[in-house]
C-alpha positions in Angstrom: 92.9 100.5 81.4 92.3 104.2 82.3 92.2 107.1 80.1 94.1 107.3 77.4 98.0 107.0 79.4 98.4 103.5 81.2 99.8 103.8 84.4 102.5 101.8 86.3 104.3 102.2 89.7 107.6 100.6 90.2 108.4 100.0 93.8 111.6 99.2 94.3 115.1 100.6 95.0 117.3 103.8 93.7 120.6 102.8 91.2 122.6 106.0 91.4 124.1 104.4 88.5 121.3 104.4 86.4 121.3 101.0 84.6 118.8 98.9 86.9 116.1 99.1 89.6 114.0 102.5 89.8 115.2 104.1 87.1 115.8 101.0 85.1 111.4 100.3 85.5 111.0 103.8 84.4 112.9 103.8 81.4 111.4 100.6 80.1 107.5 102.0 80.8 108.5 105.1 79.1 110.1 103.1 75.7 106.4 101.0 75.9 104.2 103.9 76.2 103.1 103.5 79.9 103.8 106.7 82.6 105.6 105.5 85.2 105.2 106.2 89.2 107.7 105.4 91.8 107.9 104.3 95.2 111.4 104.2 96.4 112.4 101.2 99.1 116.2 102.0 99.2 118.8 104.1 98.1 122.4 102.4 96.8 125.1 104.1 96.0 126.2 102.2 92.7 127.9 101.8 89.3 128.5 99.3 86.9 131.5 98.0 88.9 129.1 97.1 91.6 127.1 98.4 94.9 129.3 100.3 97.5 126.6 101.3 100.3 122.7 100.4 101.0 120.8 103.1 103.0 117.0 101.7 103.3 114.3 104.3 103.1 112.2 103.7 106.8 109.1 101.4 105.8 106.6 104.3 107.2 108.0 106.5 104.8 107.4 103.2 102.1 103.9 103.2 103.0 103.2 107.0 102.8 104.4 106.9 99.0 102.2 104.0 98.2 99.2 106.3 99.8 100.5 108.8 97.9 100.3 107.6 94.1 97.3 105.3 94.4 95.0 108.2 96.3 95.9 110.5 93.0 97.2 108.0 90.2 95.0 105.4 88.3 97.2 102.9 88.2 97.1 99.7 85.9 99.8 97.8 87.3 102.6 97.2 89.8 106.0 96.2 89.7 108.2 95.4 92.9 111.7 94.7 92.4 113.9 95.2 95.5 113.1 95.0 99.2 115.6 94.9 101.4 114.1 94.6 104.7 111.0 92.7 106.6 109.8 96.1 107.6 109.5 97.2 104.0 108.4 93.9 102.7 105.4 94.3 105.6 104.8 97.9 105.0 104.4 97.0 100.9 102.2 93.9 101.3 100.0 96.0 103.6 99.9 98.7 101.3 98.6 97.0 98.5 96.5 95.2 100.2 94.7 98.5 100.9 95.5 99.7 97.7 96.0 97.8 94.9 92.8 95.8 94.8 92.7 94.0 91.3 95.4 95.7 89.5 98.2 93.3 88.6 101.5 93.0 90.6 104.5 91.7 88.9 106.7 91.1 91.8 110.9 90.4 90.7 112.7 89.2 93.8 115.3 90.9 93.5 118.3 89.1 95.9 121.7 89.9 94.2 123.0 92.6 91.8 124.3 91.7 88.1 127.7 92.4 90.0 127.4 89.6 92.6 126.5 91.8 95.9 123.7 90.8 98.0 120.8 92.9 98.2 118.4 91.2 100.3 119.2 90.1 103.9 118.7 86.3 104.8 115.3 87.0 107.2 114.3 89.3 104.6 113.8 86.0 101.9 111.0 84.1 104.2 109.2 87.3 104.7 108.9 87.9 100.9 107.8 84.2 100.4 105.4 84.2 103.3 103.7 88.0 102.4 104.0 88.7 99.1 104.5 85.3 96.7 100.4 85.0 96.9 99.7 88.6 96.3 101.5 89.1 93.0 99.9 87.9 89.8 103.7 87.0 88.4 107.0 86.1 90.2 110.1 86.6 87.6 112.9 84.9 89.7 116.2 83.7 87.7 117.5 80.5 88.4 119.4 81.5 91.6 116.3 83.1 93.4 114.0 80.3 92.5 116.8 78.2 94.1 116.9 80.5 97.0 112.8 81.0 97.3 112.0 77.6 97.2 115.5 76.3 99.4 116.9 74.0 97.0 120.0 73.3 94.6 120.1 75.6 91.5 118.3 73.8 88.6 120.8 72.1 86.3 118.8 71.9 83.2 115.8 73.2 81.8 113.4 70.3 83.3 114.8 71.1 86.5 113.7 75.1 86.1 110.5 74.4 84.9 109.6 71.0 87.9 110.8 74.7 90.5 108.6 76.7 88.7 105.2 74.4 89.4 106.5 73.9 93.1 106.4 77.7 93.4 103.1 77.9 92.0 102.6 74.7 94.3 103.5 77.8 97.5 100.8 79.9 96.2 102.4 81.9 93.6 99.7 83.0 90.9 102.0 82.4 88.1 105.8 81.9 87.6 108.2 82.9 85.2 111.8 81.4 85.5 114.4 83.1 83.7 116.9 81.3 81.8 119.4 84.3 81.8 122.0 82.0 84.3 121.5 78.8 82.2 123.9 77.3 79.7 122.8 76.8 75.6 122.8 78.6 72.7 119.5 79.6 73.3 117.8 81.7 77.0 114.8 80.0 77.6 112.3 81.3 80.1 109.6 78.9 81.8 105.7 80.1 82.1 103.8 78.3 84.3 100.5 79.4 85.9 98.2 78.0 88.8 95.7 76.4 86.4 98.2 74.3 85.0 99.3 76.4 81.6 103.1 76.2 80.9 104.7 77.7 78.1 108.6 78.7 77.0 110.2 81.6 75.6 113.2 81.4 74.0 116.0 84.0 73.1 119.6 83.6 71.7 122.0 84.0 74.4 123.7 86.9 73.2 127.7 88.1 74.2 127.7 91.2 76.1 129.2 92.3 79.2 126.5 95.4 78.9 123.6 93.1 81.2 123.0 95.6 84.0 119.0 95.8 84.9 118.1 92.4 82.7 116.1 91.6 85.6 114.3 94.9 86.6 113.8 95.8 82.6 112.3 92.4 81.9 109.8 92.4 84.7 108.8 95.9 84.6 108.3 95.5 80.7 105.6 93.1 81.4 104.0 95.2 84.0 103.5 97.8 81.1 101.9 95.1 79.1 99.8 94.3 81.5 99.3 98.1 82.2 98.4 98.2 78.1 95.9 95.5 78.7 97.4 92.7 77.7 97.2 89.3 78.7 99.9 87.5 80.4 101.3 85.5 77.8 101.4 88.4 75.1 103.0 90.7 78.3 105.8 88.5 78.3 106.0 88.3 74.9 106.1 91.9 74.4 108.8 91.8 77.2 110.9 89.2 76.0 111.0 90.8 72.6 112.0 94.4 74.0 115.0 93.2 75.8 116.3 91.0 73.5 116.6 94.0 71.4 117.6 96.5 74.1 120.1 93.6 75.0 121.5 93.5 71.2 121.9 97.6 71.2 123.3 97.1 74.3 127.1 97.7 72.8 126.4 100.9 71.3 126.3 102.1 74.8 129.8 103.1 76.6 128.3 103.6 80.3 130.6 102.9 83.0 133.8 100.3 83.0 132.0 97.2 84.4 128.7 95.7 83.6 127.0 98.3 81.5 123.2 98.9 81.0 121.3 97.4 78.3 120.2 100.0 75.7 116.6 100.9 77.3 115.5 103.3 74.3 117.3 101.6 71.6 113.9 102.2 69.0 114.7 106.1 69.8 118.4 106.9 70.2 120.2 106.5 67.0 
């Protein structure tokens, strides 16, 4: 870790609505004590009904604000959540490459909105397999996107999400975490599995709120400021798992929006 203020980058795209992506990751690193960079793929014009428009920031552009933050900023870890286009996809896996060396990546494959809108196109998927599954220390794909990354049925049960989380690791992924968010149960149990054979659960009551916006991006970029903390894996996701079960709970004392609300990022602070 460096100095006495971890560092993490999100790179990922802009929710004009507040409750996810960018600003979602720099919420969660603020409520865990980590500063938070940025390195914006795409802008959407968005709300808690949904996303109405997609305007992709050009991939040079991409790779100038990766140059930028790690030739000033020490960072301690990455997360990437969506990246809409092979361009980008190419222009981040170079950058990092160059960059990043041995600071963790937590990469969230971001494919579809809480809202049901697609925000990855169908080329785009391959590219993120083939350039970026092996560079990331941690994949965090729900159900749907393992189903997608690995091109099979959805799992069915939680044997099936954890056999698709060791054939990820199987492609080359460094470790796996399979969210149980889209599964069915009293409890959300989430499946660990890393390429020297450790697997581990993390379970969570399924809670009843329409308030789920950023689940993804705030459960992923939560263990990148773990990691950022120095933290090993397991206690990263722990730490993570914890924090949005409770942002998740506070999510209600929130009125954002008429559709799929935010979850409650700073619930420890706000009263």
């Amino acid at each position: 870790m460096s100095g006495a203020s971890p560092i993490a980058v999100t790179i990922a795209g802009s929710d004009s609505g507040g409750g996810a992506g960018i600003q979602a990751d720099l919420k969660t690193f603020s409520a865990l004590g980590v500063y938070g960079a940025s390195v914006i793929t795409a802008l959407t014009a968005q709300n808690t009904r949904g996303v109405q428009g997609i305007h992709d920031v050009p991939a040079a552009f991409v790779a100038r604000q990766i140059d930028s933050v790690f030739s000033d900023l020490a960072v301690d870890a990455v997360k990437i959540g969506m990246l809409s286009q092979i361009a980008v996809i190419d222009a981040v896996a170079d950058g990092l490459a160059q960059q990043a060396g041995t600071i963790p990546v937590v990469l969230d494959p971001v494919m579809v909105a809480t809202s049901g809108d697609r925000l990855i196109s169908e080329d785009a998927v391959a590219a993120l397999r083939d350039r970026l599954l092996t560079r990331a220390d941690l994949i965090t794909p729900n159900l749907p996107e393992a189903a997608v990354l690995l091109g099979e049925a959805l799992a069915e049960d939680e044997a099936g999400a954890a056999a698709q989380a060791r054939r990820l690791v199987a492609l080359g992924a460094r470790a796996v975490l399979i969210k149980g968010g889209h599964g069915h149960g009293a409890m959300s149990v989430d499946h660990l599995v890393t390429a020297d054979g450790h697997a581990q659960t993390f379970a969570a009551p399924r809670l009843t709120t329409q308030n789920t916006h950023g689940t993804g991006c705030t459960l992923s970029s939560a263990i990148a400021a773990g990691l950022a903390r120095g933290l090993e894996l397991p206690a990263a996701v722990t730490l993570a798992k914890d924090y949005l079960t409770a942002a998740l709970n506070a999510a209600d004392r929130l009125a954002i929006g008429s559709g799929h609300g935010p979850v409650h990022h700073f619930h420890a602070i706000w009263p």
